[in-house]
FIDRENLUM-121561 format. One record per residue (C-alpha): residue number from 1; residue in one letter; x, y, z. Coordinates in steps of 0.05 Angstrom, whole numbers, always signed. Each point is the difference from the previous one (the first is absolute). Layout:
BEGIN
nr->NUM	rest->A	u->X	v->Y	w->Z .
...
This chain:
BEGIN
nr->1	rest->X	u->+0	v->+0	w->+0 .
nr->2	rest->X	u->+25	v->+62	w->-18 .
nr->3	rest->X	u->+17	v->+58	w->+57 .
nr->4	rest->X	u->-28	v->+68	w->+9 .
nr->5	rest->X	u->+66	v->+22	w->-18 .
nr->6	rest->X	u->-2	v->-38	w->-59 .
nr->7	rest->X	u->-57	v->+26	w->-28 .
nr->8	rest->X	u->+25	v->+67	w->+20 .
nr->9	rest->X	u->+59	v->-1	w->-46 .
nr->10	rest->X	u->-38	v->-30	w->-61 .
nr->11	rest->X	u->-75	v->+19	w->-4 .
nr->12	rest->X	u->+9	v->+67	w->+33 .
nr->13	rest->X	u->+59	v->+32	w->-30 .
nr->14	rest->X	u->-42	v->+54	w->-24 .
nr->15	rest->X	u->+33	v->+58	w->-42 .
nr->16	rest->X	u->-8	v->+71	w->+43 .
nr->17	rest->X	u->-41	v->+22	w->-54 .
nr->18	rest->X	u->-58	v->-54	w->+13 .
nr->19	rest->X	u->+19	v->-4	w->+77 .
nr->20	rest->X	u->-22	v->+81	w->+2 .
nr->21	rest->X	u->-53	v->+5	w->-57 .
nr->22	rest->X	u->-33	v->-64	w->+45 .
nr->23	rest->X	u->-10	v->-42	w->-69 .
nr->24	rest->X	u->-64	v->-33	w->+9 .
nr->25	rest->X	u->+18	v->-40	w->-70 .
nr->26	rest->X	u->+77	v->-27	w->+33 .
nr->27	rest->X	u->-37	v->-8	w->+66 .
nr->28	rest->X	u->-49	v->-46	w->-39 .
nr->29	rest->X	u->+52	v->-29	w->-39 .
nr->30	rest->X	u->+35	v->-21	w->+64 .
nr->31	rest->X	u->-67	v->-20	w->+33 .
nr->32	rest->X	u->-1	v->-53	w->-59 .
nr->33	rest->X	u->+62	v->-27	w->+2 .
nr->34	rest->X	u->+5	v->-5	w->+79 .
nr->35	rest->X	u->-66	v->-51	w->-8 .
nr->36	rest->X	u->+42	v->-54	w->-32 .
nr->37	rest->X	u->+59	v->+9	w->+51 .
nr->38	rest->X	u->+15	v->-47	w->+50 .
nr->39	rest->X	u->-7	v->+53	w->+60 .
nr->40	rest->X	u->-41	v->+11	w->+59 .
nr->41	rest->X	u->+18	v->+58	w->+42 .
nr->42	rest->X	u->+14	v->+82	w->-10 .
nr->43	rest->X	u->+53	v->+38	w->-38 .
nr->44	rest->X	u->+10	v->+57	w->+2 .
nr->45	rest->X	u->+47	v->+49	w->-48 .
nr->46	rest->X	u->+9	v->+77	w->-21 .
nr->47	rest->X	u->+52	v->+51	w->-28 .
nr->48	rest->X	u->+78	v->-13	w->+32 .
nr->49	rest->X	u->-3	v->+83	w->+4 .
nr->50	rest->X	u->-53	v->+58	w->-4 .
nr->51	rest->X	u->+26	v->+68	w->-6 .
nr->52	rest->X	u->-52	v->+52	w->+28 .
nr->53	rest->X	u->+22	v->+49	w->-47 .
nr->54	rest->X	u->-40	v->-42	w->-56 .
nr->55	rest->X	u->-55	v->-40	w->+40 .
nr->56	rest->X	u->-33	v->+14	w->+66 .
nr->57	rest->X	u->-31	v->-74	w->+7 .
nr->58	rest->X	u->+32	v->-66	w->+25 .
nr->59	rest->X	u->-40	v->-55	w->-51 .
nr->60	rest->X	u->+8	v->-70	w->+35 .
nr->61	rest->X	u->-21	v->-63	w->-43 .
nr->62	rest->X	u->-34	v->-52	w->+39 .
nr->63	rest->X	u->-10	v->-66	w->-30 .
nr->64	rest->X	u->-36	v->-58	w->+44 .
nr->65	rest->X	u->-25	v->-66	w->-19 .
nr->66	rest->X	u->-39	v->-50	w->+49 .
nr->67	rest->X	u->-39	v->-56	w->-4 .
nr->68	rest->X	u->-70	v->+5	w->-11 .
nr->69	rest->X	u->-19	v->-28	w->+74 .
nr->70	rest->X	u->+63	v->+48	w->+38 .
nr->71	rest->X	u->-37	v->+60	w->-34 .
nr->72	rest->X	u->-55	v->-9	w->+20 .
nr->73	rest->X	u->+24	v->-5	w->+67 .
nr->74	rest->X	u->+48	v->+48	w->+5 .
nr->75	rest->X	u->-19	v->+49	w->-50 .
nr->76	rest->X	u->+52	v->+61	w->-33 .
nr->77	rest->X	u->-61	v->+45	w->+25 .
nr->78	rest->X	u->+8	v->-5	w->+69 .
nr->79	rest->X	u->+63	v->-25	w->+11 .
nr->80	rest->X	u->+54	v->+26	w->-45 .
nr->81	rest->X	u->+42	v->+51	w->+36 .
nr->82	rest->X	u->+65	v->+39	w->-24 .
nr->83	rest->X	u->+56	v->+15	w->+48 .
nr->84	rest->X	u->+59	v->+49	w->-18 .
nr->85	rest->X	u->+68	v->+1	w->+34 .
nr->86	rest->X	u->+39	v->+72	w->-4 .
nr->87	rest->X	u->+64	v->-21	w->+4 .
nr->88	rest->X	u->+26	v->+72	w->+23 .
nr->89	rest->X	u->-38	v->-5	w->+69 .
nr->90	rest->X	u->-32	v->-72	w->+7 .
nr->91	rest->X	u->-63	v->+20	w->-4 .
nr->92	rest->X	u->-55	v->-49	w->-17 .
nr->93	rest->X	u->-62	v->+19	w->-30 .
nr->94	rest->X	u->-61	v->-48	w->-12 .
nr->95	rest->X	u->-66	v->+10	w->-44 .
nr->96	rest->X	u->-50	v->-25	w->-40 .
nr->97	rest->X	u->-14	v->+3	w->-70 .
nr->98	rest->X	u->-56	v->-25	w->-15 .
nr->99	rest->X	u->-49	v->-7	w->+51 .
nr->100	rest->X	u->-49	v->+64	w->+12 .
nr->101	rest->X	u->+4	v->-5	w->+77 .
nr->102	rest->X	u->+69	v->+1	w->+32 .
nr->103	rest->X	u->-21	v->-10	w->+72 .
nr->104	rest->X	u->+26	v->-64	w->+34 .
nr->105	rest->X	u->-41	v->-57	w->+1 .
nr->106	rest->X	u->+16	v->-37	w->+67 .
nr->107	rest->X	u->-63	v->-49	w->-8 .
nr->108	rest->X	u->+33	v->-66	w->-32 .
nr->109	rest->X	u->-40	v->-20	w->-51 .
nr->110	rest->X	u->-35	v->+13	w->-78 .
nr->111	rest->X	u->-21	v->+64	w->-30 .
nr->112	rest->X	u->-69	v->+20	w->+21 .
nr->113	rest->X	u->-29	v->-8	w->-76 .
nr->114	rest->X	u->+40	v->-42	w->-54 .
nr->115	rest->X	u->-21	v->-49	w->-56 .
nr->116	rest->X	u->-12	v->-74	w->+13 .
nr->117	rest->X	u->+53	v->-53	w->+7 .
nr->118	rest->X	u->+24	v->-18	w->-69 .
nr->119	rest->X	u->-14	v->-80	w->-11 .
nr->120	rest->X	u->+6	v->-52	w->-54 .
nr->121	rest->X	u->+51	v->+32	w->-61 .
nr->122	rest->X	u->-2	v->+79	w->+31 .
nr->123	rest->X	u->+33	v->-38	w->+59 .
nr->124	rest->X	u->+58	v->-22	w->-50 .
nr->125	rest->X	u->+18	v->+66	w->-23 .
nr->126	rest->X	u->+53	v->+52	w->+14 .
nr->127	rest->X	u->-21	v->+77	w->+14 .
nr->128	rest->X	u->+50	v->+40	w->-32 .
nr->129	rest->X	u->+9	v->+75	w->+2 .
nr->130	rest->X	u->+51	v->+57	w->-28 .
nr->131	rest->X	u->-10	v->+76	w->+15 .
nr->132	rest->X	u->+37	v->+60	w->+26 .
nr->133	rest->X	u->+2	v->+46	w->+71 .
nr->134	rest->X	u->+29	v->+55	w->+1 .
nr->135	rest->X	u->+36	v->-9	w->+75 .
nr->136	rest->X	u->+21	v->+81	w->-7 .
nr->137	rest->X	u->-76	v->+14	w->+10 .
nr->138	rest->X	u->-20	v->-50	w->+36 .
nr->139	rest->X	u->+48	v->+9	w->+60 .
nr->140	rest->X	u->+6	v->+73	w->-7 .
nr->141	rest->X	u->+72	v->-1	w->-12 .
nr->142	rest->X	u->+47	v->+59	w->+11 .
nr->143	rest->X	u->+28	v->+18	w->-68 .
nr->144	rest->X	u->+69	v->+6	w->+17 .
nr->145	rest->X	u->+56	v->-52	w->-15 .
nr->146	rest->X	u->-9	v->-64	w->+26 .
nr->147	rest->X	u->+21	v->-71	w->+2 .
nr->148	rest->X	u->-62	v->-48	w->-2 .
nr->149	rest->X	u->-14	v->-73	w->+11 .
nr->150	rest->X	u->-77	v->-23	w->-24 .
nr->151	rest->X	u->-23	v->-66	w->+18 .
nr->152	rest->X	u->-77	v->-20	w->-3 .
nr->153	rest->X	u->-35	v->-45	w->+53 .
nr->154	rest->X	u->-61	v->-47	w->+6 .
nr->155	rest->X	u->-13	v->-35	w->+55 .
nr->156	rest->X	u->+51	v->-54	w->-4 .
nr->157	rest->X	u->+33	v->+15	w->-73 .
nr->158	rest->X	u->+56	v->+56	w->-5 .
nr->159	rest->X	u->+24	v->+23	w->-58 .
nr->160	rest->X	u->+80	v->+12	w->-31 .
nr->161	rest->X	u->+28	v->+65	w->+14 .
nr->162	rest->X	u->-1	v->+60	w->-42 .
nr->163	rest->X	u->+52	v->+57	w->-2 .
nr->164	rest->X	u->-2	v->+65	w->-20 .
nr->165	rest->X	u->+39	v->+61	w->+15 .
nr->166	rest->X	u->-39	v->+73	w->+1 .
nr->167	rest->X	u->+56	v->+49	w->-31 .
nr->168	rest->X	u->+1	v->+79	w->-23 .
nr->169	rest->X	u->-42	v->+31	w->+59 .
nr->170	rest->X	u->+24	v->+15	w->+70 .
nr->171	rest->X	u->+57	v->-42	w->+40 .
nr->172	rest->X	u->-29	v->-47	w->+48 .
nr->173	rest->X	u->-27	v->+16	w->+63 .
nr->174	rest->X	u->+53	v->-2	w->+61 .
nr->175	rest->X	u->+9	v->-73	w->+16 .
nr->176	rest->X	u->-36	v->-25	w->+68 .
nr->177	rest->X	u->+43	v->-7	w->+58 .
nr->178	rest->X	u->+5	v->-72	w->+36 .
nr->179	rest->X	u->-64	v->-15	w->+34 .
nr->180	rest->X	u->+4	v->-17	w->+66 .
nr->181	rest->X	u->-68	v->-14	w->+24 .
nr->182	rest->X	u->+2	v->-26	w->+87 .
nr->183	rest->X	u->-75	v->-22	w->-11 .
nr->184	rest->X	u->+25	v->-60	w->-40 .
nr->185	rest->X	u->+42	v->-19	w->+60 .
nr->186	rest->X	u->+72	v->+12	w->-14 .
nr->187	rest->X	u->+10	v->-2	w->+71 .
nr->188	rest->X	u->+0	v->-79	w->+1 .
nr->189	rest->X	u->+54	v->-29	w->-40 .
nr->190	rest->X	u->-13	v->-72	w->-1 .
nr->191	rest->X	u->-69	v->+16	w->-42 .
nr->192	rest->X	u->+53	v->+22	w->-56 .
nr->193	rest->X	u->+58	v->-62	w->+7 .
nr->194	rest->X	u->-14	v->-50	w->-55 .
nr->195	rest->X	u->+29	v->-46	w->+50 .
nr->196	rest->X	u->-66	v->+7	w->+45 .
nr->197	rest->X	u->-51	v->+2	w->-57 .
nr->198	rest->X	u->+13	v->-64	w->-45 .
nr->199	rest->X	u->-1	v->+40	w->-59 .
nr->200	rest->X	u->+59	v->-28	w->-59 .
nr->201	rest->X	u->+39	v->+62	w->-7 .
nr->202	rest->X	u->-9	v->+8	w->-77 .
nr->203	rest->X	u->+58	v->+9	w->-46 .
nr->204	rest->X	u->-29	v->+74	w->-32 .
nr->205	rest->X	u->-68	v->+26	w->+18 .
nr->206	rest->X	u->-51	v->-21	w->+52 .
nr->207	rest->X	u->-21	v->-69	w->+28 .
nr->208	rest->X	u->-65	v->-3	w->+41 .
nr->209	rest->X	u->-59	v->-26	w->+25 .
nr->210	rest->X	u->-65	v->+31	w->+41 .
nr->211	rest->X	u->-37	v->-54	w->+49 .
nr->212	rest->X	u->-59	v->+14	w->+60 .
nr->213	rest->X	u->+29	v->-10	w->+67 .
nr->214	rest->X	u->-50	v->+11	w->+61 .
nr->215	rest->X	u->-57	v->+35	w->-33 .
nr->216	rest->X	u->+1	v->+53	w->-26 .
nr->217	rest->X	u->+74	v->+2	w->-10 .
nr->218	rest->X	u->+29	v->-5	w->-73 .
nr->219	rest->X	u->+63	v->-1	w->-8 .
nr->220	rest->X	u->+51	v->+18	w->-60 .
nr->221	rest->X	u->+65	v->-27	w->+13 .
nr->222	rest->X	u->+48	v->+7	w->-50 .
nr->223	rest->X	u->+81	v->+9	w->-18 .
nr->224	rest->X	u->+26	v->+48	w->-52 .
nr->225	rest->X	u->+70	v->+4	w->-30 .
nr->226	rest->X	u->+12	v->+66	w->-52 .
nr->227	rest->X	u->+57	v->+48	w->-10 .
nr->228	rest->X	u->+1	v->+60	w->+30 .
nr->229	rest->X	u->-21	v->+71	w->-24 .
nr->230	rest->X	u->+18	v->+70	w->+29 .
nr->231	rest->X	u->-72	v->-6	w->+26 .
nr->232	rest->X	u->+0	v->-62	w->+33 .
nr->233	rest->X	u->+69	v->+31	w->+49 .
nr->234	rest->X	u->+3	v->+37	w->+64 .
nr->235	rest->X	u->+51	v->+53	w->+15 .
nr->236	rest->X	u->+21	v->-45	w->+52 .
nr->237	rest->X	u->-21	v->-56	w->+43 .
nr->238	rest->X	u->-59	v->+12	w->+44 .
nr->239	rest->X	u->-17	v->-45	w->+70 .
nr->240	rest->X	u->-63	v->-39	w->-10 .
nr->241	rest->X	u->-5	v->-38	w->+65 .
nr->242	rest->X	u->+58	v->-35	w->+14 .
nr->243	rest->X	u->+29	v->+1	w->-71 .
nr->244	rest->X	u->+3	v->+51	w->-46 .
nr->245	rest->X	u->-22	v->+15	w->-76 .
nr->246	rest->X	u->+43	v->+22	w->-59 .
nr->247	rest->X	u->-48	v->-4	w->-55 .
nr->248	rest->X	u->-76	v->+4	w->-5 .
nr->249	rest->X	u->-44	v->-39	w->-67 .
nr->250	rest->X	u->-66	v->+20	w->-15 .
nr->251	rest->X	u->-39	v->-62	w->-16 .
nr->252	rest->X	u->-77	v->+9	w->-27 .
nr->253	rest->X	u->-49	v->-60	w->+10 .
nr->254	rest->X	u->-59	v->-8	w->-45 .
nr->255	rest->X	u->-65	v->-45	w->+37 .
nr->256	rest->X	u->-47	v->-16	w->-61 .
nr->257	rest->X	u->-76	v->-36	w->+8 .
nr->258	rest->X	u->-34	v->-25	w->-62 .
nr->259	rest->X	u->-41	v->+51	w->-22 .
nr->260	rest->X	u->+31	v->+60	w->+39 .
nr->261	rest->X	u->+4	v->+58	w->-41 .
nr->262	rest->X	u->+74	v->+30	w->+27 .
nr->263	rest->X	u->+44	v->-49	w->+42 .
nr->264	rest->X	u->+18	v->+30	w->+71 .
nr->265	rest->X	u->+67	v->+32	w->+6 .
nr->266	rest->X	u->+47	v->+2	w->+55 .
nr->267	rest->X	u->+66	v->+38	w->-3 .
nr->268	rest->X	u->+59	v->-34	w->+48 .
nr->269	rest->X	u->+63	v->+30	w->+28 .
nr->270	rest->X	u->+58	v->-67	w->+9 .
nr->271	rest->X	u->+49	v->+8	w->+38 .
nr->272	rest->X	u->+74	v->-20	w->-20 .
nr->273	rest->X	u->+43	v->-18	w->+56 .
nr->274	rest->X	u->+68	v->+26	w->+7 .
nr->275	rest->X	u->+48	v->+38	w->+43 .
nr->276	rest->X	u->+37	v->+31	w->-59 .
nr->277	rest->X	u->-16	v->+42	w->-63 .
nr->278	rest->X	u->-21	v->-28	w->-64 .
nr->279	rest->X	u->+20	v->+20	w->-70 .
nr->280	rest->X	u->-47	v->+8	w->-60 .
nr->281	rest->X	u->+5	v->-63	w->-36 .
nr->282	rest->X	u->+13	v->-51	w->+55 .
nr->283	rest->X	u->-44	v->-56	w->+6 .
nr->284	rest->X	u->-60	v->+9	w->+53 .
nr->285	rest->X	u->-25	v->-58	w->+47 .
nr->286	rest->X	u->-70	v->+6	w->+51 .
nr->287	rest->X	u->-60	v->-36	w->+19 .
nr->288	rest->X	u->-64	v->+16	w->+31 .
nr->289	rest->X	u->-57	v->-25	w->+34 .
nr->290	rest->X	u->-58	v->+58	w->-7 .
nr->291	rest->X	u->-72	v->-3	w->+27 .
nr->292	rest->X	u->-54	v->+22	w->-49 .
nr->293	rest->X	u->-39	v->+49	w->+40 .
nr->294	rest->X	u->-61	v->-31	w->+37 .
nr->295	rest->X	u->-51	v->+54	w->-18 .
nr->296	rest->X	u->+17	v->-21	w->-73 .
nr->297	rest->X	u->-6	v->-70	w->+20 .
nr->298	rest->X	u->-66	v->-4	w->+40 .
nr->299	rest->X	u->-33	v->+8	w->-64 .
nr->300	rest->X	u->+34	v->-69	w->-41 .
nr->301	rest->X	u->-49	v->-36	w->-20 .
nr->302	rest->X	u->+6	v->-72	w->-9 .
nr->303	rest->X	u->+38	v->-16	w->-58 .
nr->304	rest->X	u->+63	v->-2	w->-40 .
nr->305	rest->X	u->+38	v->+66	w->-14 .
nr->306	rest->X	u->+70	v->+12	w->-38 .
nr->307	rest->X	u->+59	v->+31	w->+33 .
nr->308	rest->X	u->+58	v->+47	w->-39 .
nr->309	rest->X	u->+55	v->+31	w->+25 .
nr->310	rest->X	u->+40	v->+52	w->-44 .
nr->311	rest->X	u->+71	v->+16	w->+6 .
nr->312	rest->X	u->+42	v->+56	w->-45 .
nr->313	rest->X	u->-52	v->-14	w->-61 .
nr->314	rest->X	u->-4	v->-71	w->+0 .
nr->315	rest->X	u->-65	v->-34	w->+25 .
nr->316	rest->X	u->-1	v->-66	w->+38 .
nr->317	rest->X	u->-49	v->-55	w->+6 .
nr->318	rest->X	u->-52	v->-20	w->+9 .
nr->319	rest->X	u->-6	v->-33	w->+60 .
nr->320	rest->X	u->-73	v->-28	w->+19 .
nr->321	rest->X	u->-25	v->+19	w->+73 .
nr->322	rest->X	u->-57	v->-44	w->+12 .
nr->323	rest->X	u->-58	v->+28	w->+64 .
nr->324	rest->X	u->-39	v->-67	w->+24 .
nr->325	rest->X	u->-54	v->+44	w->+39 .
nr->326	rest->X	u->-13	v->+69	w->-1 .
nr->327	rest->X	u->+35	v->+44	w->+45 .
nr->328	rest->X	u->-31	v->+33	w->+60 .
């Protein structure tokens, strides 16, 4: 079966031309030939560079094929979400595309009014869809130079990544300083020592899981290795209880029900232990063990959701949480 990537690289390697004049006739064209691929899943693709001297959109292609039944189920409408990473601050922004209401749905469970079940040779088929966003407009973006990842999101199905550099306006907004956030509980090391967790230590990027202790306790536990950025570094060692912190990275997790409109978002602060400076460049090592917040979880229903986590652009996952009984 061919990959998002894949599919990516071939069927959406739009010109700039059609990518900005939204082609409905290459968007069909695509739509046709993506029927007879051997793909199920989401890719996603757009310009490597927009300058916003000549364009003030950001057109994303979106591409998604699913069988018939999985549609149905888990349709584009209400659960297809886009999430951008600026690369310049490591912000994370989430919306939705297509679905006229973007409130949350906590309630686990079907769209309120959809067509029936298909059955007999509808069942069979493949749903198959090719159209364009523009993410400028849809997220509100600054016009100013940035460096973008795009990735799109349903339920359980993430896409490839998609690049694109914003040139020709303003320079970047200051970079964030290290977060360092106390509330996430910095102040107890061994809920950051790999050691402690049982998390593999991965050998780039994140390794994790999220499980339900004593009701109503989720908990993402997780370890992370990346390189360091001028962001990521503190002047100088700080004491956080009795060890002390050289580094802080900011680590987003995504929680996704079927049928949700927009995932829930959580921005992290991880602490890197050390008790000496760190240069730009050298690898970075942490784990965590973080608490979704009980107000958010009081209103699980039970179910099966989809866990993310995003680190410096790259998204990670999913990992299936599963609630038994409702949490009260």
């Amino acid at each position: 079966m061919e990959s998002s990537a894949e599919i990516a690289q071939t069927l959406l390697k739009l010109s700039a031309a059609a990518i900005f004049a939204n082609n409905s006739t290459a968007l069909d064209r695509i739509e046709w030939d993506l029927s007879s691929r051997d793909f199920r899943g989401l890719a996603v693709n757009t310009v490597s560079e927009i300058d916003v001297r000549q364009h003030d959109s950001l057109p994303l292609v979106i591409a998604s094929q699913f069988d018939a039944i999985r549609d149905w189920e888990t349709p584009l409408s209400e659960n297809l979400a886009l999430v951008v990473f600026e690369h310049d601050t490591a912000e994370v922004k989430v919306a939705t595309p297509f679905a006229e209401d973007a409130t949350n749905r906590p309630d686990f469970g079907p769209p309120t009014t959809r067509p029936a079940k298909p059955t007999g040779d509808a069942a069979t088929g493949v749903a198959t869809s090719v159209r364009t966003v523009d993410v400028r407009k849809l997220f509100g973006l600054d016009w100013h130079n940035h460096q973008l990842s795009l990735f799109a999101v349903s339920f359980d199905v993430v896409s490839n990544e998609a690049k694109v550099a914003i040139i020709g306006g303003r320079p970047p907004a200051t970079p964030l300083l290290p977060r360092v956030n106390p509330p996430l509980g910095l102040t107890a090391p061994p809920s950051y020592d790999p050691a402690t967790l049982g998390i593999e230590p991965p050998d780039d990027g994140v390794n994790f899981d999220v499980s339900v202790a004593d009701k109503p306790d989720v908990i993402v536990r997780g370890a992370l290795l990346t390189h360091a950025l001028p962001r990521h570094l503190l002047p100088e060692p700080i004491a956080m209880g009795p060890r002390r912190v050289a580094a802080v990275v900011p680590v987003t997790f995504l929680l996704v029900g079927r049928n949700w409109n927009v995932p829930w978002v959580f921005e992290w602060a991880v602490p890197v232990w050390g008790d000496h400076s760190i240069a730009p460049g050298a690898p970075l090592s942490a784990a965590f063990a973080i608490p979704l917040p009980q107000d958010k979880v009081q209103i699980l229903a039970a179910g099966t959701y989809s866990a993310y986590v995003v680190l410096e652009g790259r998204m990670f996952g999913p990992v299936e949480l599963t609630i038994v009984d409702a949490i009260e």
